[in-house]
PLY file of the C-alpha trace (Angstrom):
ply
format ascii 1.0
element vertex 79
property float x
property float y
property float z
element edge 78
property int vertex1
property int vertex2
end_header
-7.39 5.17 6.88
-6.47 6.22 3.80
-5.46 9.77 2.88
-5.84 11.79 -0.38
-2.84 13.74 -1.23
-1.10 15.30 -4.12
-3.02 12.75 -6.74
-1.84 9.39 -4.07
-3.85 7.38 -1.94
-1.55 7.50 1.05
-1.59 5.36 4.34
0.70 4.65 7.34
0.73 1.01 8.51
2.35 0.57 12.22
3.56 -3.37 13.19
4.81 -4.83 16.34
8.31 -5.49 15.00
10.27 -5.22 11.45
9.33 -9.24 10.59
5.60 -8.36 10.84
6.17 -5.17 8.77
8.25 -7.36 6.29
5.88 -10.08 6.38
3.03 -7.74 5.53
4.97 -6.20 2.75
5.38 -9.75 1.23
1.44 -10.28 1.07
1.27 -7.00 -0.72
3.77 -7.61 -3.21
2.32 -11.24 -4.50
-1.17 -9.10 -4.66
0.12 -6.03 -6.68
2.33 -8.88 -8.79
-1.24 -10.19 -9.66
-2.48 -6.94 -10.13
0.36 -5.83 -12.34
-0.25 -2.69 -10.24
3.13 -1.46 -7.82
3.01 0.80 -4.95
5.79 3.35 -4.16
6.28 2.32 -0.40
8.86 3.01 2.29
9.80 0.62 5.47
11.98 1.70 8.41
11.96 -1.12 11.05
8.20 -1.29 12.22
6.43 1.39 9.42
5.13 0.96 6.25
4.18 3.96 4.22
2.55 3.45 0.91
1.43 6.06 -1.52
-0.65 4.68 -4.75
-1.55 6.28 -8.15
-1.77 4.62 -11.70
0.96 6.12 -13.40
0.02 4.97 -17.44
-3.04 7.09 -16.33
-1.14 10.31 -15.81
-0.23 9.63 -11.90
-3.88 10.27 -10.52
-5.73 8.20 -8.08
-7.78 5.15 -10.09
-10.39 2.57 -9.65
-7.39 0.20 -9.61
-5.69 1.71 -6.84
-8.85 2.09 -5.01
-9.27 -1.85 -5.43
-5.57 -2.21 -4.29
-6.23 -0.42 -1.53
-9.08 -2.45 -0.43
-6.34 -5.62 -0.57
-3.86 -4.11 1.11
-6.69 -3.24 4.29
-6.89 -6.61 4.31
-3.23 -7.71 5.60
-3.40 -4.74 7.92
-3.16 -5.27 11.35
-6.53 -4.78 13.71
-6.23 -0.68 14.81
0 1
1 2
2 3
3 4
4 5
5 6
6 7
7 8
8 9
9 10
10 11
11 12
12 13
13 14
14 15
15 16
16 17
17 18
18 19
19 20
20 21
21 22
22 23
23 24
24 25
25 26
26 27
27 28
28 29
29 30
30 31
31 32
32 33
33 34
34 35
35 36
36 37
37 38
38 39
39 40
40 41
41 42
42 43
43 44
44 45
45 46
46 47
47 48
48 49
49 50
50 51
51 52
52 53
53 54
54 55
55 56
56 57
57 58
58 59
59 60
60 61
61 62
62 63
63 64
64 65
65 66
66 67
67 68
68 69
69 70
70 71
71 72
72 73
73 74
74 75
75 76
76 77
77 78
């Protein structure tokens, strides 16, 4: 679930290993590439933290990283 903090959408993703985490990652990126629409994001073996804002829009929380969002929920594993 995503979390509102300090002007991010924030949201912890937990994988079985580092190559799911990695692979999952790798879906995101080609999505935010079509986007034109990067997430500041962390990975440490089998985590994936990702925090989203729009920065040209003064670092608050968007429409576009709501829709970003969505995409991302998408590649996430089942909780």
């Amino acid at each position: 679930m995503w979390q509102e903090k300090n002007n991010q959408l924030y949201r912890q993703f937990e994988f079985r290993n580092f190559s799911e985490a990695f692979a999952f990652m790798t879906r995101v990126a080609i999505e935010a590439e079509k986007m034109n629409h990067h997430p500041l994001w962390t990975n440490v073996y089998n985590k994936v933290e990702i925090w989203l804002s729009t920065h040209d829009a003064g670092d608050i929380i968007t429409e576009k990283d709501r829709k970003l969002a969505q995409k991302i929920d998408a590649f996430a594993p089942a909780s």
